[in-house]
C-alpha positions as CSV (number, residue, x, y, z in Angstrom):
1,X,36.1,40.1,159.5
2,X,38.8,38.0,161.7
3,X,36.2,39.0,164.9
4,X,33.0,37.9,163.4
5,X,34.6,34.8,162.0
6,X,35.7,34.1,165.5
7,X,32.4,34.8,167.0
8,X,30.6,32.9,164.5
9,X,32.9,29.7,164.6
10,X,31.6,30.0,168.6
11,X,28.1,30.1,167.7
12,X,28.1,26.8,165.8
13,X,29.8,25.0,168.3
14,X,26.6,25.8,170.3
15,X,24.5,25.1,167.6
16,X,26.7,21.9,166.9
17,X,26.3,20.3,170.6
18,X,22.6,21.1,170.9
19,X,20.7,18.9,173.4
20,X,17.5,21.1,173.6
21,X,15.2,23.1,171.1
22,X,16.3,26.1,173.1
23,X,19.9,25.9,172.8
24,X,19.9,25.3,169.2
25,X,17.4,28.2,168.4
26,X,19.4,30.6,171.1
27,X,22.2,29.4,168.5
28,X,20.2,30.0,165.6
29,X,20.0,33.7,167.2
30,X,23.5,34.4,168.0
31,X,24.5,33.5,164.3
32,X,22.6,35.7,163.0
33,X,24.1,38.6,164.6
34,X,27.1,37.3,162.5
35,X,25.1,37.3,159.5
36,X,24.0,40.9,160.5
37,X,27.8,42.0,160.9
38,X,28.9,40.5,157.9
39,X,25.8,42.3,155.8
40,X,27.5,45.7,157.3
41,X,31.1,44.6,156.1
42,X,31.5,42.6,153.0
43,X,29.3,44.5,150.4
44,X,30.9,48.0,151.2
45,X,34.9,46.5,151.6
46,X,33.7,45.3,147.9
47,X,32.6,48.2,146.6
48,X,35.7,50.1,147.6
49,X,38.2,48.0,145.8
50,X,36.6,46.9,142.6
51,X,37.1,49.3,139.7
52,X,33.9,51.3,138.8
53,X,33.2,49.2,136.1
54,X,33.2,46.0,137.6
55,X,30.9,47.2,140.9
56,X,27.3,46.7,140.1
57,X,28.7,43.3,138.9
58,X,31.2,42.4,141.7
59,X,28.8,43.5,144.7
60,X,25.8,41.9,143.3
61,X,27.5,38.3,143.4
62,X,26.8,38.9,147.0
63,X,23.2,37.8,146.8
64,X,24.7,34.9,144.0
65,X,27.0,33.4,146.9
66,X,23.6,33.4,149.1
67,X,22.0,31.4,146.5
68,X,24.8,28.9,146.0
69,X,25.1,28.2,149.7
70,X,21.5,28.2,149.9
71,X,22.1,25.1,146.7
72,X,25.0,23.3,148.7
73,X,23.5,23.3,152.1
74,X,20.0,22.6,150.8
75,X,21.7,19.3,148.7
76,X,23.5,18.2,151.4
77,X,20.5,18.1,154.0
78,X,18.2,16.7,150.9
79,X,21.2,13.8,151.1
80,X,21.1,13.7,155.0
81,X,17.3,14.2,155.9
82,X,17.3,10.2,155.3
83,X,19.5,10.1,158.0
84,X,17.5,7.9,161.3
85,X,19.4,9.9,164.1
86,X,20.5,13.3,164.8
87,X,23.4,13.5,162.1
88,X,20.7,14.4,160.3
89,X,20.6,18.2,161.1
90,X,24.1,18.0,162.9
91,X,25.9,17.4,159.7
92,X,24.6,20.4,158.3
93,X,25.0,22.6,161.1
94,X,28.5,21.5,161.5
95,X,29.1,22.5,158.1
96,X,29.1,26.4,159.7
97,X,32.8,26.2,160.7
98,X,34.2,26.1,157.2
99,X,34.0,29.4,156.0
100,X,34.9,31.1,159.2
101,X,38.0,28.8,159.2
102,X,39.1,29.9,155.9
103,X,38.7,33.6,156.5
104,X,40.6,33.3,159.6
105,X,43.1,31.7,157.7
106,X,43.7,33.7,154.8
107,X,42.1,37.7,156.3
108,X,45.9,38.6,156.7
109,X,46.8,38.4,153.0
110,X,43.2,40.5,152.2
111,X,44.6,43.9,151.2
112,X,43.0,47.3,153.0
113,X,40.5,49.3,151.2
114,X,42.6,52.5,150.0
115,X,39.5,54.8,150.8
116,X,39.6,53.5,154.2
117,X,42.9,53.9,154.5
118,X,42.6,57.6,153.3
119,X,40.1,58.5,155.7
120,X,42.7,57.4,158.2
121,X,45.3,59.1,156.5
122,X,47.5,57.0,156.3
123,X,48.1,58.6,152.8
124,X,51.2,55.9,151.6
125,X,49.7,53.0,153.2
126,X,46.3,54.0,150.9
127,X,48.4,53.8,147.9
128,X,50.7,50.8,148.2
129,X,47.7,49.3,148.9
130,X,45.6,50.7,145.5
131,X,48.8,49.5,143.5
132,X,48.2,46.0,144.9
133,X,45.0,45.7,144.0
134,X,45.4,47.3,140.5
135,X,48.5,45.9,139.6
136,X,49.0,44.1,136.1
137,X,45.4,45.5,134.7
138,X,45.7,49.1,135.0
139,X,48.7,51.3,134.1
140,X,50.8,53.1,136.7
141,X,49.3,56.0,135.4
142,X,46.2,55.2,135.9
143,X,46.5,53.7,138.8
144,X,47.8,57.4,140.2
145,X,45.0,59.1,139.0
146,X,42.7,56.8,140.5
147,X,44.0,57.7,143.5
148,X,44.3,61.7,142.9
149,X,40.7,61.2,142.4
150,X,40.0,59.9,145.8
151,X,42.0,61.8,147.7
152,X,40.4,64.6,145.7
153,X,37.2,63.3,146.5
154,X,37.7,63.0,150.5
155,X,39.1,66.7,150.6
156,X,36.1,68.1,149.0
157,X,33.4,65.9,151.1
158,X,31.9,68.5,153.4
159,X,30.2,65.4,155.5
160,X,32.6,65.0,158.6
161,X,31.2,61.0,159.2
162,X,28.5,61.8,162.0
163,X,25.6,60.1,162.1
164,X,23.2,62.7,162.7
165,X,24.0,64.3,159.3
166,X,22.2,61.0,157.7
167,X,19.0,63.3,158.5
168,X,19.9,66.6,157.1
169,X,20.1,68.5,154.0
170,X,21.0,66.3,150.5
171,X,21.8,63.4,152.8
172,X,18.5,62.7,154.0
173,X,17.9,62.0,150.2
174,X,20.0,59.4,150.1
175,X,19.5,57.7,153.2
176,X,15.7,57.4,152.5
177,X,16.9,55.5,148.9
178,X,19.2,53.0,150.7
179,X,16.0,52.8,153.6
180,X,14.0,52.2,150.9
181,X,15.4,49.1,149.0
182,X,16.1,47.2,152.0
183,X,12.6,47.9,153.3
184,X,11.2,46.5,149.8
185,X,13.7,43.7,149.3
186,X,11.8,42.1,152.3
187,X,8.5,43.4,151.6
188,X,8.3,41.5,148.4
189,X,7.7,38.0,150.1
190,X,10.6,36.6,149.1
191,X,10.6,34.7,152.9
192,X,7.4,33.0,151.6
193,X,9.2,31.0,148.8
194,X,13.0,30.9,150.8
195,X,12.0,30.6,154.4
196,X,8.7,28.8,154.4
197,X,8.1,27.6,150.9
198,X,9.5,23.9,151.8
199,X,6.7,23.7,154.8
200,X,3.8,25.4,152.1
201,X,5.1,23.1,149.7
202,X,4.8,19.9,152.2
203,X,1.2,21.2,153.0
204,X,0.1,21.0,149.5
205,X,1.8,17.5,148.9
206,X,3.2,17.9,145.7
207,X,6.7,17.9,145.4
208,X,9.4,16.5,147.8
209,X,9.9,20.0,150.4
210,X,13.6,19.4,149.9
211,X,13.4,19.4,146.1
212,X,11.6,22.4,146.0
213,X,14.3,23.7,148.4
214,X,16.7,23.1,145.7
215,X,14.7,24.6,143.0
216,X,14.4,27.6,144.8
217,X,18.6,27.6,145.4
218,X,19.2,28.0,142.0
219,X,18.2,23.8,140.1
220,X,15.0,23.7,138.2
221,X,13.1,20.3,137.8
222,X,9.8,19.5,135.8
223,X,6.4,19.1,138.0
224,X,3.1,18.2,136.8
225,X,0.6,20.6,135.3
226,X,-1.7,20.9,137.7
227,X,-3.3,23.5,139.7
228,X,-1.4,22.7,143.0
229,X,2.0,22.2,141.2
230,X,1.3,25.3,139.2
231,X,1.8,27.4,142.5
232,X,5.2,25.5,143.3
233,X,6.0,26.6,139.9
234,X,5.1,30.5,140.4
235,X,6.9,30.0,143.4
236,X,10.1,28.8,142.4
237,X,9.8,31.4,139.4
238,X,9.8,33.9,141.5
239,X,13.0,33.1,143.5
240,X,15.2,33.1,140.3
241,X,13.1,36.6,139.4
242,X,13.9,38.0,143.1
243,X,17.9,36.3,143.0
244,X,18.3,38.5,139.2
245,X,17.0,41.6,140.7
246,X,15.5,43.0,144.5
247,X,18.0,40.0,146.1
248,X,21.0,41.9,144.7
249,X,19.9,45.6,144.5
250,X,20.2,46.8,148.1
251,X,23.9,45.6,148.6
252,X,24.8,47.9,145.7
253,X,22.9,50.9,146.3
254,X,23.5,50.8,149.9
255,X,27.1,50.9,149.2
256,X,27.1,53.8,146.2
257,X,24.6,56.0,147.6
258,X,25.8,57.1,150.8
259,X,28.3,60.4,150.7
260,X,31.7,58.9,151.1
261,X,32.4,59.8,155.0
262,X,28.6,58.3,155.8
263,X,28.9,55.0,153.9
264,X,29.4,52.6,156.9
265,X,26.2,54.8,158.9
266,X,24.2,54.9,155.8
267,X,24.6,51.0,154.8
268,X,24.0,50.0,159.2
269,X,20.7,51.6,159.0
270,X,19.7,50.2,155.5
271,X,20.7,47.0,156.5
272,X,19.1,47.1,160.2
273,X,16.0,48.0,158.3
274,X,16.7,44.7,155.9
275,X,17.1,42.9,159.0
276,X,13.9,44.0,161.1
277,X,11.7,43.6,158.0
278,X,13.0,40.6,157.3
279,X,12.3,39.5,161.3
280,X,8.3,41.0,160.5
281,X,7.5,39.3,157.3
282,X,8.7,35.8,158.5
283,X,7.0,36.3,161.7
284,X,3.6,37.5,160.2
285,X,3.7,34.9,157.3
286,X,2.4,31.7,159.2
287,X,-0.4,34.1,160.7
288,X,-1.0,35.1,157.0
289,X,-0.7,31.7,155.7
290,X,-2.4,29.2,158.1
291,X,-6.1,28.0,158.4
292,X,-5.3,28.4,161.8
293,X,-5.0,32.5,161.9
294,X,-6.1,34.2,158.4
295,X,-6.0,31.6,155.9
296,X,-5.2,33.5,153.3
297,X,-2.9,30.4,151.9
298,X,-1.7,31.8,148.2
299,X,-3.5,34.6,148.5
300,X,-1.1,36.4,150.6
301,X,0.5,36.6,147.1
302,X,-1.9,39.9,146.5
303,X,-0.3,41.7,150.2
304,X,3.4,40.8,148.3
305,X,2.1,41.4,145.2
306,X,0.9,45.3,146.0
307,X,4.0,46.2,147.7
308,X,5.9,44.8,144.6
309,X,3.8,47.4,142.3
310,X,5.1,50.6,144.6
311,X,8.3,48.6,144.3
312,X,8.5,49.2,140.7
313,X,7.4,52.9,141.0
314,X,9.9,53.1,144.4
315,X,12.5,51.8,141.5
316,X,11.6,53.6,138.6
317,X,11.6,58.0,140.3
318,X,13.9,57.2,142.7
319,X,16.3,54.9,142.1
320,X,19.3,56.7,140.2
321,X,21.9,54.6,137.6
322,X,25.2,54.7,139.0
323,X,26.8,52.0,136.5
324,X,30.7,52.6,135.4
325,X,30.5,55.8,137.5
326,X,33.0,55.9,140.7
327,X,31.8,56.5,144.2
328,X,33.5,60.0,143.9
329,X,31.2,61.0,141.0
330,X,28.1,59.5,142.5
331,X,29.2,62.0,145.2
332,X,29.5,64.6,142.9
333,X,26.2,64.2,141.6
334,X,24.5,64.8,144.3
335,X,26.0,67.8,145.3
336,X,25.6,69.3,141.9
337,X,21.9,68.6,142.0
338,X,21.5,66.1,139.0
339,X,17.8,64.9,139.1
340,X,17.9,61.0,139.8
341,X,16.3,60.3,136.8
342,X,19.6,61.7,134.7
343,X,22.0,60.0,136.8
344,X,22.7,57.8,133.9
345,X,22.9,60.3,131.2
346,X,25.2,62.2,133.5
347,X,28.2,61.0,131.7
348,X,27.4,61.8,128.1
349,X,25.4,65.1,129.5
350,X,29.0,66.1,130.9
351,X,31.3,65.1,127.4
352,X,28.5,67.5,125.6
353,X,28.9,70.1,128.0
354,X,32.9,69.6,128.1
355,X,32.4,69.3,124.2
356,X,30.7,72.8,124.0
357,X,33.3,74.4,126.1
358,X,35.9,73.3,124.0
359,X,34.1,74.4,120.7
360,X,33.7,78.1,122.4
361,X,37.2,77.9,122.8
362,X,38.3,77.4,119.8
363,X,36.2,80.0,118.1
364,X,37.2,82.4,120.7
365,X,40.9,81.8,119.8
366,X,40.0,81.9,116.0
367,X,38.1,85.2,116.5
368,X,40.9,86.7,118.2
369,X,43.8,85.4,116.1
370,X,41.5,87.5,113.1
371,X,41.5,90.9,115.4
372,X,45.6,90.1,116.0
373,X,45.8,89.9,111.9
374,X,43.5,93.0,111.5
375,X,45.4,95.1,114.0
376,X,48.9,93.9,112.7
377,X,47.5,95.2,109.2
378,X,46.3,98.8,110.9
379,X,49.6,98.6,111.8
380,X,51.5,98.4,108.8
């Protein structure tokens, strides 16, 4: 994280002293491989210090950050688009170095992920480091047999971290689910309300492009009921719809899916595919869009629309529920051949099954403390 914020804090200062169209989009390019990088990073160095019951929750605010820099930076140009001269869009892009600045700052004091550390085995250095990040919520108790459990889960991983075993056997189950909700997170047309809804918006010439912007980062304001305004409407609609659900889902699944020693393999091609689509869909929309090439104008809603249908049926046989379950027993699951559709009953399926042992038990014991009383009879 201190390297990309370094790189990145070099690509706005391009960005920043622009004098062509070409240096700031050769800018525009270079930052995104920082945007790329910190895709691969943040969601999985969450995932493996939150407690399992605070995951789902924790990763997903991911996707909420997006929108409320997508707000901020969308106000601030909305404030500076009235701007006669180039602070206009200099402002703005200036703003990049802030965030950078403070992680280089303050990436020190950020703790290690314990499973990291595990893998490295640097077995001490794994706990002190679990301690710190659970102490004052969990016991100490706890707290150690959190950590029994993921040194128990490592030792029984028969994955050894290459990347060609992200193709073979259960694995290849699992990479095709995290390949699949990236691939459909971008597929939905989300880029045609986020990326090019303020210039569609413009073209229809009902709402201020930057206003719409802002409804679409997260602030809802009345328009007119008419037909044209009616689309902005359905547009900004669906931008809370996709932030609530597909904007959130991949950066979870991609980081409990994977088998523990595959994670950072699984969640780089997930997120390359995230990536690429995304590249596709924004390049194909204005070809879509525009009287110019197809015309299809809103009608490109029904190509988004279709691919949001096997979306849903994507979601609903092959999508597994891994909420309050830790990434060791998403793991286990796996290898023990629970159907996807029961990864969410796993839990209570286990207490019955734990519950039914227990009951056999306990009548074995009572049926042989009988034959002990019959025999000490026989005997007397």
């Amino acid at each position: 994280m201190f390297g990309m914020s370094c790189y990145a804090i070099v690509t706005a200062t391009i960005a920043v002293t622009s004098k062509t169209r070409e240096q700031i989009m050769a800018a525009r390019v270079l930052n995104y491989l920082y945007v790329g990088v910190e895709l691969a990073v943040i969601p999985i160095y969450q995932s493996e210090i939150v407690p399992a019951q605070a995951r789902g929750f924790i990763v997903g605010s991911y996707q909420f950050s997006l929108m409320l820099g997508g707000f901020v930076i969308n106000s601030i140009c909305l404030r500076t688009s009235t701007l006669p001269d180039d602070r206009a869009w200099r402002i703005p892009v200036g703003l990049f170095y802030i965030i950078p600045s403070i992680i280089i700052a303050l990436i020190f004091f950020v703790p290690e992920s314990p499973r990291w550390l595990l893998r490295m085995n640097r077995i001490e250095d794994a706990r002190k480091s679990l301690q710190r990040i659970r102490a004052g919520v969990f016991t100490d108790e706890e707290i150690d047999a959190e950590f029994q459990d993921l040194r128990r889960g490592l030792e029984k991983e028969v994955e050894k971290g290459k990347f060609i075993e992200l193709f073979q056997g259960l694995n290849l189950k699992r990479t095709a689910i995290v390949v699949g909700v990236n691939f459909f997170q971008q597929v939905t047309g989300q880029a045609f309300s986020s990326q090019y809804g303020s210039i569609y918006v413009k073209s229809l010439g009902t709402v201020n492009p930057f206003k719409f912007s802002l409804i679409t980062s997260g602030v809802a304001t009345p328009v007119p009921v008419e037909r044209k305004t009616a689309i902005v409407a359905v547009m900004a609609l669906f931008v809370f719809g996709f932030g609530a659900g597909w904007g959130p889902l991949p950066y979870v699944l991609a980081t409990e899916i994977p088998a523990l020693r595959l994670r950072d393999h699984t969640s780089r091609i997930g997120f390359g595919v995230n990536v690429l689509m995304n590249f596709a869909v924004n390049f194909s929309i204005p070809y879509l869009v525009f009287s110019d090439y197809a015309g299809l104008d809103s009608k490109v809603g029904f190509i988004f629309g279709s691919f949001c249908f096997l979306a849903l049926l994507f979601t609903f046989f092959f999508v597994p529920e891994c909420k309050g379950k830790t990434l060791e027993e998403v793991d286990a699951l796996f290898h023990n051949g629970v159907a996807l559709r029961n990864f969410g009953r796993a839990g209570a399926l286990e207490h019955q099954h734990n519950r039914g042992i227990k009951q056999a038990k306990e009548s074995i014991e009572v049926v042989e403390e009988r034959e002990n009383v019959v025999q000490n009879k026989e005997t007397v």
